[in-house]
KENU-924457 format. One record per residue (C-alpha): x, y, z; residue in one letter; residue number from 1. Coordinates in steps of 0.02 Angstrom, whole numbers, plus 50000, padded with zeros to 5 digits. Layout:
N
X; Y; Z; a; NUM
...
REM end
This chain:
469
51054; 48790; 49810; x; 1
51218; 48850; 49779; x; 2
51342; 48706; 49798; x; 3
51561; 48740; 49798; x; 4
51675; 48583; 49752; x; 5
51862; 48577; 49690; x; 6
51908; 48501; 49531; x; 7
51873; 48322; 49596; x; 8
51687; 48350; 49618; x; 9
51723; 48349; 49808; x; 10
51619; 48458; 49896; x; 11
51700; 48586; 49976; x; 12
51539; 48683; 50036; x; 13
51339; 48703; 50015; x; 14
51235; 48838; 50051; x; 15
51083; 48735; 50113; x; 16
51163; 48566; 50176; x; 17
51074; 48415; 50160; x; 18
51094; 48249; 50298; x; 19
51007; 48088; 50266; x; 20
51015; 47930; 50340; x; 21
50904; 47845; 50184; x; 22
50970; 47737; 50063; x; 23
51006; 47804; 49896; x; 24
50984; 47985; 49952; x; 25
51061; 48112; 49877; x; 26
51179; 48212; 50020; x; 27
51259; 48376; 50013; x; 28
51386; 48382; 50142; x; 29
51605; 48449; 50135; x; 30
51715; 48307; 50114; x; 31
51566; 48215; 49997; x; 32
51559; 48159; 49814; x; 33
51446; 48272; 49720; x; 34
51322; 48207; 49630; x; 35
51186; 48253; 49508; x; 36
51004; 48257; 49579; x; 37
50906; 48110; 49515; x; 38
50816; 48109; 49368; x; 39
50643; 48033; 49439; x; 40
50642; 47938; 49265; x; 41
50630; 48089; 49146; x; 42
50728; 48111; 48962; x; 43
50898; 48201; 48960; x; 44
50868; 48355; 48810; x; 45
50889; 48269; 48687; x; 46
50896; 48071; 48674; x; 47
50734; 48034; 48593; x; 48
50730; 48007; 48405; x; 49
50607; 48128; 48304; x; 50
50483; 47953; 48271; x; 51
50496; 47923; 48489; x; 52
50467; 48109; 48493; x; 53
50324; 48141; 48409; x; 54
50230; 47969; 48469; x; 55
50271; 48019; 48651; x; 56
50168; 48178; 48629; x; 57
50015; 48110; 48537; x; 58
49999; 47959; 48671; x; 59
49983; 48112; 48804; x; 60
49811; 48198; 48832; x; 61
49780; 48332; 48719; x; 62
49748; 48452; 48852; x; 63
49890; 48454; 48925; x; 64
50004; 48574; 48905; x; 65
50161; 48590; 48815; x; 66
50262; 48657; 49000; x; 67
50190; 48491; 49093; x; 68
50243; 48389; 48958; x; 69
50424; 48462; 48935; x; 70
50464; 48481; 49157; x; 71
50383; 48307; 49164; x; 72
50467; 48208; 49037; x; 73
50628; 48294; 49036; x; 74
50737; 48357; 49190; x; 75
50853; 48518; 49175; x; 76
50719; 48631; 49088; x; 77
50684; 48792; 49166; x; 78
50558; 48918; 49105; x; 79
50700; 49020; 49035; x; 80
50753; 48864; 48916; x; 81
50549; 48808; 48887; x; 82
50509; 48973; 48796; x; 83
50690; 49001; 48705; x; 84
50612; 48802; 48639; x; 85
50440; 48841; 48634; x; 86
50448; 49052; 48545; x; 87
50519; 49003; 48386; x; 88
50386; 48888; 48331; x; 89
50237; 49020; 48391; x; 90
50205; 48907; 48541; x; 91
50184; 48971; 48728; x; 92
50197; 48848; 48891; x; 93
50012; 48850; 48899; x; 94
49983; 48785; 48736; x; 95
49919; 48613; 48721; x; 96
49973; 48449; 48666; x; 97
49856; 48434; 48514; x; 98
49918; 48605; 48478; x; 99
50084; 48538; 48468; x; 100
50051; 48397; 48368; x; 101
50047; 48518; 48222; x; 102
50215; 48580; 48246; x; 103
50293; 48407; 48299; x; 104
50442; 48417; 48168; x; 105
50465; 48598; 48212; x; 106
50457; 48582; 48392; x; 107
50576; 48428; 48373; x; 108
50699; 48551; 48293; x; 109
50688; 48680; 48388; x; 110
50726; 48556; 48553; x; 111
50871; 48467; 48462; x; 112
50957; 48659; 48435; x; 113
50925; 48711; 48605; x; 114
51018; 48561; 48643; x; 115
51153; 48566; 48530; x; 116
51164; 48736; 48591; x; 117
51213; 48672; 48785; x; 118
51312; 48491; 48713; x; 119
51415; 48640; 48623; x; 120
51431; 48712; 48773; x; 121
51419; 48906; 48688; x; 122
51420; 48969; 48879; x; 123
51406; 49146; 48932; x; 124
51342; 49267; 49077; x; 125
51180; 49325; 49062; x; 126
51066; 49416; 49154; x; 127
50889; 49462; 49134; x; 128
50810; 49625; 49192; x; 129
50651; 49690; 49225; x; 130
50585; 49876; 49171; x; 131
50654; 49962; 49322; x; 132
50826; 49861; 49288; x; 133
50821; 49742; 49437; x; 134
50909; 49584; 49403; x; 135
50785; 49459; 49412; x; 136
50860; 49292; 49332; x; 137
51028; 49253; 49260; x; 138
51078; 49099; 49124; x; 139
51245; 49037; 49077; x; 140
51169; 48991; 48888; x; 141
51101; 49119; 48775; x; 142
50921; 49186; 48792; x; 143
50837; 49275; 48629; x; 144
50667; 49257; 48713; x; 145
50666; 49322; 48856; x; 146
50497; 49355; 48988; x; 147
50369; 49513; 48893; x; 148
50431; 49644; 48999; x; 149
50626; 49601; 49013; x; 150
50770; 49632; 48924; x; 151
50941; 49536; 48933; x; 152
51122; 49619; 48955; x; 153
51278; 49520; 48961; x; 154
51367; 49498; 49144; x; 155
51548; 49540; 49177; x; 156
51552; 49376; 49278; x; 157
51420; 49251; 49312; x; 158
51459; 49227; 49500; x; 159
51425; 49389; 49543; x; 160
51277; 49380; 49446; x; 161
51201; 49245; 49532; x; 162
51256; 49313; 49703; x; 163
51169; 49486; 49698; x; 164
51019; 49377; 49616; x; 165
51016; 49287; 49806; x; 166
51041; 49418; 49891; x; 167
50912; 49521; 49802; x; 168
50797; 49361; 49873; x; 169
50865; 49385; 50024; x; 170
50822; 49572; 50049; x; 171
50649; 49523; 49979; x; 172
50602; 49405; 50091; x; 173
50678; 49531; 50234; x; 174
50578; 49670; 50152; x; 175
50405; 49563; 50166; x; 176
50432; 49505; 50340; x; 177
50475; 49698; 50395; x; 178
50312; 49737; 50307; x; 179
50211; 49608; 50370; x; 180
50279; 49633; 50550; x; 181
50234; 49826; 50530; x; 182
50068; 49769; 50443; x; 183
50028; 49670; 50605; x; 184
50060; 49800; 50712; x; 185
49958; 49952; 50627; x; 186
49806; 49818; 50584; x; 187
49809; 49781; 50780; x; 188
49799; 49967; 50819; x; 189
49668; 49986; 50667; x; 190
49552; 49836; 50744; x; 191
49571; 49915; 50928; x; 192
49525; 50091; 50874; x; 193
49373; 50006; 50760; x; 194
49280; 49947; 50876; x; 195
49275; 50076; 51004; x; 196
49204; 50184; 50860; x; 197
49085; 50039; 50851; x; 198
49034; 50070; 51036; x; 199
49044; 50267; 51026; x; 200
48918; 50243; 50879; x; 201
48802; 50107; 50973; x; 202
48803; 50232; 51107; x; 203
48750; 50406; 50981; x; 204
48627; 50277; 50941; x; 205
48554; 50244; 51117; x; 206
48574; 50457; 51127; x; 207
48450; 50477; 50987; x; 208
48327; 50390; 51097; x; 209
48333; 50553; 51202; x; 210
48177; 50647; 51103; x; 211
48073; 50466; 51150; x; 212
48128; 50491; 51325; x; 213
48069; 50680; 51358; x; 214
47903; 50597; 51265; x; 215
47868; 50468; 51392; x; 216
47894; 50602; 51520; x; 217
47775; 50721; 51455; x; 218
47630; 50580; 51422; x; 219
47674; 50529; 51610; x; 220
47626; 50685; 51679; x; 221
47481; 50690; 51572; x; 222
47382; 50528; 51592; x; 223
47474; 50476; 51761; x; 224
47285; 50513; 51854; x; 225
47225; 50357; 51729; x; 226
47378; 50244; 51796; x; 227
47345; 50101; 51916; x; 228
47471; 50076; 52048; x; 229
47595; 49963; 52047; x; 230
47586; 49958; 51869; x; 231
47764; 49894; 51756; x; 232
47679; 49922; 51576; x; 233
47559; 50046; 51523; x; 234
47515; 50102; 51332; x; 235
47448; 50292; 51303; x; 236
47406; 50371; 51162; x; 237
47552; 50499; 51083; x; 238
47459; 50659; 51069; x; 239
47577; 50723; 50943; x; 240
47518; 50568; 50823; x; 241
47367; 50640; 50712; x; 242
47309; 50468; 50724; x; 243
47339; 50445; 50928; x; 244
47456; 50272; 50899; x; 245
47482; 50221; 51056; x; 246
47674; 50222; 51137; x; 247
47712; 50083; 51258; x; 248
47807; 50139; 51428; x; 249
47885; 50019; 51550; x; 250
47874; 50068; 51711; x; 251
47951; 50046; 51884; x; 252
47795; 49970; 51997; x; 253
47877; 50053; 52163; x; 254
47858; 50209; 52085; x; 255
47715; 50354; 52048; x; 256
47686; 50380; 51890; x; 257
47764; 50562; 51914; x; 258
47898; 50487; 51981; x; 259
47942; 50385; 51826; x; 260
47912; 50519; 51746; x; 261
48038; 50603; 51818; x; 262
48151; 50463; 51767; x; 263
48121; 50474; 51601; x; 264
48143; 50665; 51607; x; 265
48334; 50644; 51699; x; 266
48373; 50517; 51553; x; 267
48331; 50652; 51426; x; 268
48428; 50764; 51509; x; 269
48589; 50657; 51533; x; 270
48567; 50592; 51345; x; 271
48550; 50764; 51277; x; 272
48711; 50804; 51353; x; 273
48798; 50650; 51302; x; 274
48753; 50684; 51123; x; 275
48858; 50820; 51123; x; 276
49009; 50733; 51182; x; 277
48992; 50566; 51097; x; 278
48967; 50676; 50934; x; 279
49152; 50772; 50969; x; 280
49208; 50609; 51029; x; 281
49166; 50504; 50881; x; 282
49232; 50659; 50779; x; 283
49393; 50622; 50858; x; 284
49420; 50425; 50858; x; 285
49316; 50408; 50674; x; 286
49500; 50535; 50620; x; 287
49616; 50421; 50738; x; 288
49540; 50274; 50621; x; 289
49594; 50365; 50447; x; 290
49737; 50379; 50510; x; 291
49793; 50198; 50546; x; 292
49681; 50164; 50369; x; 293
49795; 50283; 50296; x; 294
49954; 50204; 50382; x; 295
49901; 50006; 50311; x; 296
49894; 50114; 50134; x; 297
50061; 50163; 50145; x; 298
50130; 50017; 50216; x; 299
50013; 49911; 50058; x; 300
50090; 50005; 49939; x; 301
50303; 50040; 50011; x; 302
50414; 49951; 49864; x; 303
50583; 49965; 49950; x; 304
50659; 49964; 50144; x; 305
50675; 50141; 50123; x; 306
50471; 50165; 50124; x; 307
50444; 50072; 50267; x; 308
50595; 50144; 50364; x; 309
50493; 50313; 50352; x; 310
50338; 50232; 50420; x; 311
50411; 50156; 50559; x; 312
50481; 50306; 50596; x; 313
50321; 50392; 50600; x; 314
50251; 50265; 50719; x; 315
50364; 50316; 50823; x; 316
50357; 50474; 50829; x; 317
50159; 50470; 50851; x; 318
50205; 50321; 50997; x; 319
50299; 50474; 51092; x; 320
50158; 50613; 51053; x; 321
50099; 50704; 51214; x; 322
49921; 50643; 51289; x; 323
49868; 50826; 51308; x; 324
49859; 50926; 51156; x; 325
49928; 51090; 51227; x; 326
50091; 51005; 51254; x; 327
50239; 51040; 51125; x; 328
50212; 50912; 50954; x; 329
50362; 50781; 50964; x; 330
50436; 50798; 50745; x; 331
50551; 50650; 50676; x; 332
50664; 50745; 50559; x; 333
50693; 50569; 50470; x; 334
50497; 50547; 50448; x; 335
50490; 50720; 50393; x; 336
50665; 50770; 50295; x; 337
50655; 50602; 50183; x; 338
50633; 50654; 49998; x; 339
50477; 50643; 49929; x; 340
50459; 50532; 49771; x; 341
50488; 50636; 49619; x; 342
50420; 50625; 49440; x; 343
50400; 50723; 49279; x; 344
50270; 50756; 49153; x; 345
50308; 50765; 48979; x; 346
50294; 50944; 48984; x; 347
50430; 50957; 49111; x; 348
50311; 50997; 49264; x; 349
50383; 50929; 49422; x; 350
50274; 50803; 49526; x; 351
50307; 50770; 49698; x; 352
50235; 50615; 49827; x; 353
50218; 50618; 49987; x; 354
50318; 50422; 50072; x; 355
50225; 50458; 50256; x; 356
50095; 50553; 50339; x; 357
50228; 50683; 50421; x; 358
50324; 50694; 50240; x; 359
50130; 50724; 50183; x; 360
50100; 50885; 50292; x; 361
50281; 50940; 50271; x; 362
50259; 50926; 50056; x; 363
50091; 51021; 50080; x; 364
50129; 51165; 50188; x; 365
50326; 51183; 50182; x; 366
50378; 51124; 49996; x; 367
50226; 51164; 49916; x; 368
50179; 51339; 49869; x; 369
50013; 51423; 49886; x; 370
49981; 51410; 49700; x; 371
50051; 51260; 49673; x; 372
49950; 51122; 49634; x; 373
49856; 50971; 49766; x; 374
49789; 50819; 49740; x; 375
49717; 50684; 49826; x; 376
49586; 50526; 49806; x; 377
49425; 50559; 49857; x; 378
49370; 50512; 50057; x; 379
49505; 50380; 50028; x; 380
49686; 50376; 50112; x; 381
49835; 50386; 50007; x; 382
49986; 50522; 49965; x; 383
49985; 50702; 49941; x; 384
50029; 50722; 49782; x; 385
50101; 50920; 49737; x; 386
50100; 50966; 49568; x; 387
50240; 51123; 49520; x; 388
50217; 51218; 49359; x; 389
50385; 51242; 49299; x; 390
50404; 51423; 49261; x; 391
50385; 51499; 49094; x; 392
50291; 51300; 49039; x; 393
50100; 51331; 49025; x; 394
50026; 51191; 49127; x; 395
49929; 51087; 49037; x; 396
49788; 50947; 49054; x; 397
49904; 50788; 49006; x; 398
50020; 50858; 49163; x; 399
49855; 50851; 49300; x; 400
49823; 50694; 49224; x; 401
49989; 50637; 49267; x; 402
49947; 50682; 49448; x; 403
49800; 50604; 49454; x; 404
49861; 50441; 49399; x; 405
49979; 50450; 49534; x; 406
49873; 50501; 49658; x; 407
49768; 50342; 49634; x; 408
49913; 50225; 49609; x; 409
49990; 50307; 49810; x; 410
49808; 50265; 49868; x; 411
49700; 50131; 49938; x; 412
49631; 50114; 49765; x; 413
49762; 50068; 49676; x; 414
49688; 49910; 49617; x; 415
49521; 50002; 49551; x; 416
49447; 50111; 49420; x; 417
49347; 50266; 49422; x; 418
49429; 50336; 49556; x; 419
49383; 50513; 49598; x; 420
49529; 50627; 49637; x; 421
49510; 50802; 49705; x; 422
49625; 50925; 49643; x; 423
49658; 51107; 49709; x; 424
49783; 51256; 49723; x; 425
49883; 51244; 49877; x; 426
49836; 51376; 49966; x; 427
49656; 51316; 49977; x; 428
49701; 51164; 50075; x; 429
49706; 51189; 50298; x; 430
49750; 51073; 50421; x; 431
49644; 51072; 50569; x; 432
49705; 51112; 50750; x; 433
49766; 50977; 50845; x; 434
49716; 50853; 50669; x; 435
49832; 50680; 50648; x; 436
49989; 50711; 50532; x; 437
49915; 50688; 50342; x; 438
49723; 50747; 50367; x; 439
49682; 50917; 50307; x; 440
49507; 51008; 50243; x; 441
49522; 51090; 50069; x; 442
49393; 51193; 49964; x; 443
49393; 51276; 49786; x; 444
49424; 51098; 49714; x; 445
49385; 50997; 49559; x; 446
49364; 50832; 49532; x; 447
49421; 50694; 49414; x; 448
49391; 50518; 49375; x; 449
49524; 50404; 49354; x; 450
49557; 50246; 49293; x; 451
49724; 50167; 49293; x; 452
49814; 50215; 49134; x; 453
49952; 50059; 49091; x; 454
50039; 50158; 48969; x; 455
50054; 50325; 49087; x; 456
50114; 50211; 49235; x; 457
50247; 50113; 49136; x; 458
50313; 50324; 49056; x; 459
50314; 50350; 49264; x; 460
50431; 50199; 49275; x; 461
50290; 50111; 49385; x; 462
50211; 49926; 49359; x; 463
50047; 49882; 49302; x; 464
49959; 49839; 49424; x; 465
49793; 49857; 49368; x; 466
49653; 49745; 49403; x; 467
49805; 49628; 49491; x; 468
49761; 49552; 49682; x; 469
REM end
């Protein structure tokens, strides 16, 4: 909460107000006393002797661990203030009680400066950043340890650290319900398109029956003198077995037994036909279903507003795309113009990623020259990835690498190892007539198998996300 009062302790304002009716509640409301929250019966840092200290934390249970013993036996300690306690004695929140035990003069120290530290009040502005220098926590007392993987600066003012820490929050928690929202909407269009393939495939399954069919016909017409009328079920022997197995037929008893042949005969026909279609049909919705795949893979891995403002705007473009496919192709210049993501090998080769499906085809076939290089996972949605040779630089293997890596990390695999990535020149890659935005055919290719390199992704500026749900 973020709570104003004037020099009284009045409250002037709160940013989450709080109305009660319950006796000894604490309430945050203008024109009210504040006052501290309660402490629930937990130590103010520090007002135990080193003796009350030390038995406190051998009466506990040795497993527990040194962060439930400090938040539940003191109030006011944040994680920030446990480790700048717990670091300088070699001890982590997770370590345990009994573990403690052996540092309990040292520990005792170390809690008494911290204190002194705050009683002192040796107050400044501090803020703690992650690797790609987003603000992620501020502290008004010193921090020398902070979380592996941050750094602290000093803030010009504190305020203003602490507001864009909220409103960083803020566009978070905007970001994930626009992602979620989009999420919903491509997984519903994913789901619908999945199972009519389903059906299209239950029904090139009922269209391989078609050989059985012509089959029945022909043993019809042979052996229909030796069927009794009226019959619904007869078994003859399958003169294309060596061994003569005999095929059972159902049969319709108001019929000859040429004239149920002649059934079977008109649903070989009709199923040989259909084979064709469902098999172009199939074709057609099994690409419409890569496509949404490849849409939830984008939308899985967007980091900022920015990545899913180009997906939306792809959806809408594809919402307004003409039924018949001779019609004119509806572009989204914002889909398409935004700039791909950018990065640079240590040999000073320029990589480029594809943010959308349009901005995919565009990088391929507009920024991307023929001898460029592609790359791309395996049968698995993700980015085009483009690979330019700067001039006069030999291109070497530590550079396709690079592009592998990020191939896999813009993919559906992100999460995995031994990804295969295909890799190409540019000018062996073709998009199909009439194909979704993002699905081409490529030949010539090589292929590579990648596992998630840590230390590549962090010299890309991109988080570790390896092995991580």
């Amino acid at each position: 909460n973020l709570i104003l009062t004037d020099p009284s302790q009045i409250i002037i304002d709160a940013w989450k107000k709080i109305a009660t009716t319950k006796a000894n509640s604490r309430e945050l409301l203008p024109g009210l006393p504040y006052n501290l929250p309660a402490t629930q019966n937990r130590w103010q840092p520090v007002t135990l002797s080193r003796e009350e200290f030390t038995a406190l934390l051998a009466n506990l249970p040795c497993t527990l661990t040194l962060e439930k013993f400090l938040t539940t036996q003191w109030y006011g300690l944040s994680s920030l203030a446990m480790r700048e306690i717990l670091t300088p004695v070699k001890l982590n929140p997770d370590s345990t009680c009994s573990e403690a035990l052996k540092w309990g003069n040292a520990l005792y120290d170390s809690f008494g400066s911290w204190s002194q530290t705050i009683l002192a009040k040796s107050l400044a502005a501090w803020g703690i950043y992650d690797n790609q220098g987003h603000l992620v926590d501020c502290s008004a007392f010193p921090i020398h340890h902070p979380p592996v993987g941050t750094k602290v600066e000093t803030l010009a003012n504190f305020n203003r650290g602490v507001a864009l820490l909220y409103n960083t929050k803020q566009e978070k928690a905007r970001f994930q319900k626009i992602k979620e929202s989009l999420h919903a909407k491509i997984k519903h269009q994913s789901t619908k398109v999945g199972n009519k393939l389903q059906k299209q495939k239950k029904e090139a399954q009922e269209a391989t029956k078609s050989d059985a069919w012509q089959l029945m016909g022909e043993l019809l017409i042979t052996y229909g003198h030796e069927i009794a009328k009226g019959s619904s079920l007869v078994h003859l022997p399958n003169h294309y077995d060596p061994h003569y197995n005999e095929i059972a037929i159902k049969l319709n008893p108001a019929l000859s037994s040429q004239a149920n042949a002649q059934v079977y005969y008109k649903k070989y026909q009709k199923a040989k036909k259909a084979q064709q279609a469902i098999a172009a049909q199939l074709a057609k919705t099994q690409a419409e279903q890569n496509y949404w795949e490849s849409l939830e893979t984008l939308i899985k891995n967007a980091v900022t507003a920015t990545d899913l403002s180009y997906i939306k705007a792809e959806l809408e473009t594809e919402k307004k795309q003409p039924v018949s496919p001779h019609k004119k192709q509806v572009k989204n210049k914002k889909a398409v113009l935004a700039e791909p993501l950018k990065f640079t090998t240590p040999s000073g080769h320029l990589i480029l990623v594809g943010r959308n499906n349009l901005q995919n085809d565009y990088l391929t076939f507009k920024i991307a020259k023929g001898s460029d290089w592609w790359f791309h996972t395996q049968k698995i949605p993700g980015s085009h990835v483009i690979l330019k040779p700067t001039s006069g630089v030999q291109l070497d293997e530590e550079s396709i690498y690079y592009a592998c890596e990020l191939a896999v990390y813009y993919s559906k695999t992100r999460h995995s190892t031994k990804v295969p990535v295909d890799y190409t020149r540019r000018k062996y890659v073709k998009k199909p007539p009439e194909a979704k935005p993002g699905f081409v055919i490529y030949d010539h290719f090589q292929t590579a198998i990648i596992t998630p390199d840590p230390e590549i992704l962090n010299k890309l500026g991109l988080k570790n996300i390896v092995g991580r749900v």
